[in-house]
C-alpha positions in Angstrom: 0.0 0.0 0.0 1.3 3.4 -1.0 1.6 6.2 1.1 -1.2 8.2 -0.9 -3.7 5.2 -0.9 -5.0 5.8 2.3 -6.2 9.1 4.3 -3.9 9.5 7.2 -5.3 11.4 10.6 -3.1 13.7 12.3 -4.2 15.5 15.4 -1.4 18.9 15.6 -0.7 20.4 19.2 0.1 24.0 19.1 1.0 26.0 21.9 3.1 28.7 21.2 2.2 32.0 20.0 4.7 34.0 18.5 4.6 35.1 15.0 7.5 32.8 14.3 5.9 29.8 15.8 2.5 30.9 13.9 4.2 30.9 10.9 6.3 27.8 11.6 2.9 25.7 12.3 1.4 27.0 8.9 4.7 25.9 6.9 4.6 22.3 8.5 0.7 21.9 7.7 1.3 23.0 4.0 4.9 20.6 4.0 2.6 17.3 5.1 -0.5 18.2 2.8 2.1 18.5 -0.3 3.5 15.0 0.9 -0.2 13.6 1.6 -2.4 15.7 -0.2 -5.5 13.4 1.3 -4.2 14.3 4.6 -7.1 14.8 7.6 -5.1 17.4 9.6 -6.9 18.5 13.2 -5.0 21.9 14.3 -5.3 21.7 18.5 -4.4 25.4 20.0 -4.0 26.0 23.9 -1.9 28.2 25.7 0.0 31.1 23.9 -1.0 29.3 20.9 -4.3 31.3 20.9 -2.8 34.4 19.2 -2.9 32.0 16.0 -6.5 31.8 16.1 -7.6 35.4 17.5 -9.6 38.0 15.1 -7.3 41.1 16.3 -3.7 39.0 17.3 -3.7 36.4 13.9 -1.1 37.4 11.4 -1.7 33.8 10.0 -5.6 34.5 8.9 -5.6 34.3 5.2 -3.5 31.8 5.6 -5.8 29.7 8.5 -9.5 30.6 6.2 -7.4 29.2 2.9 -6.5 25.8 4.4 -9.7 25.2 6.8 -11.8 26.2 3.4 -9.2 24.1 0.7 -8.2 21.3 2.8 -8.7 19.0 5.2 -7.8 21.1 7.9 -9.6 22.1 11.3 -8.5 24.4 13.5 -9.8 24.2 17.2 -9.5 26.3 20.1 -9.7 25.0 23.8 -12.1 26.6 25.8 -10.0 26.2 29.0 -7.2 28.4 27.5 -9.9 31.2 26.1 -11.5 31.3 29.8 -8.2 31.9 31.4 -7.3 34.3 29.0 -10.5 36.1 29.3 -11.4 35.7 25.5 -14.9 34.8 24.5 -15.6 33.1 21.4 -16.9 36.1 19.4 -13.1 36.8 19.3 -11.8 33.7 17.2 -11.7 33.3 13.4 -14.9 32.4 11.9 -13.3 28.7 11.1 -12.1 28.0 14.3 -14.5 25.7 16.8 -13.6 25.5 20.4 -13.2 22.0 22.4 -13.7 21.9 26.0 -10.4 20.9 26.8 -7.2 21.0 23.8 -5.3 17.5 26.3 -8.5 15.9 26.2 -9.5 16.0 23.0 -5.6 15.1 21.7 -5.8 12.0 23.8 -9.1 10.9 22.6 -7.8 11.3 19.0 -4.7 9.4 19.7 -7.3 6.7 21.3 -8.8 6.3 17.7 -5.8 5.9 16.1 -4.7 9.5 14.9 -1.0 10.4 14.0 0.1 13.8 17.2 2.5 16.1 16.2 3.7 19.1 18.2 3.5 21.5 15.6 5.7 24.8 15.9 9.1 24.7 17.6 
């Protein structure tokens, strides 16, 4: 079986926030989509890691509306981190949905069989 015959699942943590790190993540979505175009690819942000997915703090938007509408990428937001932050979710990207908890929702994916990376540096 080649590696294009099947759809892989990959479950990314992201945590840091800095425009390096934001653009970092982006660049090693794009790098596994051009290797597995078929690719499933669930973006998990916590922590710093919610300046990637905030209206005003994003400098990744474009970039986060073209691969959620394009590919097989989700991007997800844990509630936890916007509640200790103080963020509501009027203030995320339109394409982001928010899990309770970013851990929990990683280990449940890894449960079902789904590839983790920890995307950024």
């Amino acid at each position: 079986m080649s590696q294009h015959s099947q759809t892989h699942r990959v479950v990314m943590q992201v945590n840091r926030g800095s425009s390096a790190d934001q653009k970092i993540a982006i660049d090693q979505i794009r790098n596994v989509l051009k290797a597995l175009p078929e690719c499933k690819i669930e973006v998990v942000c916590h922590g710093q890691a919610v300046q990637l997915v905030l209206k005003k703090a994003s400098e990744m938007a474009d970039e986060i509306a073209g691969l959620a509408k394009d590919q097989f990428v989700e991007f997800l937001i844990c509630q936890n981190t916007l509640t200790q932050n103080d963020h509501h979710q009027d203030e995320i990207l339109p394409e982001v949905k928010v899990v309770p908890s970013a851990l929990a929702h990683i280990i449940v994916r890894q449960g079902e069989g789904w590839a983790y990376i920890k995307g950024g540096r």
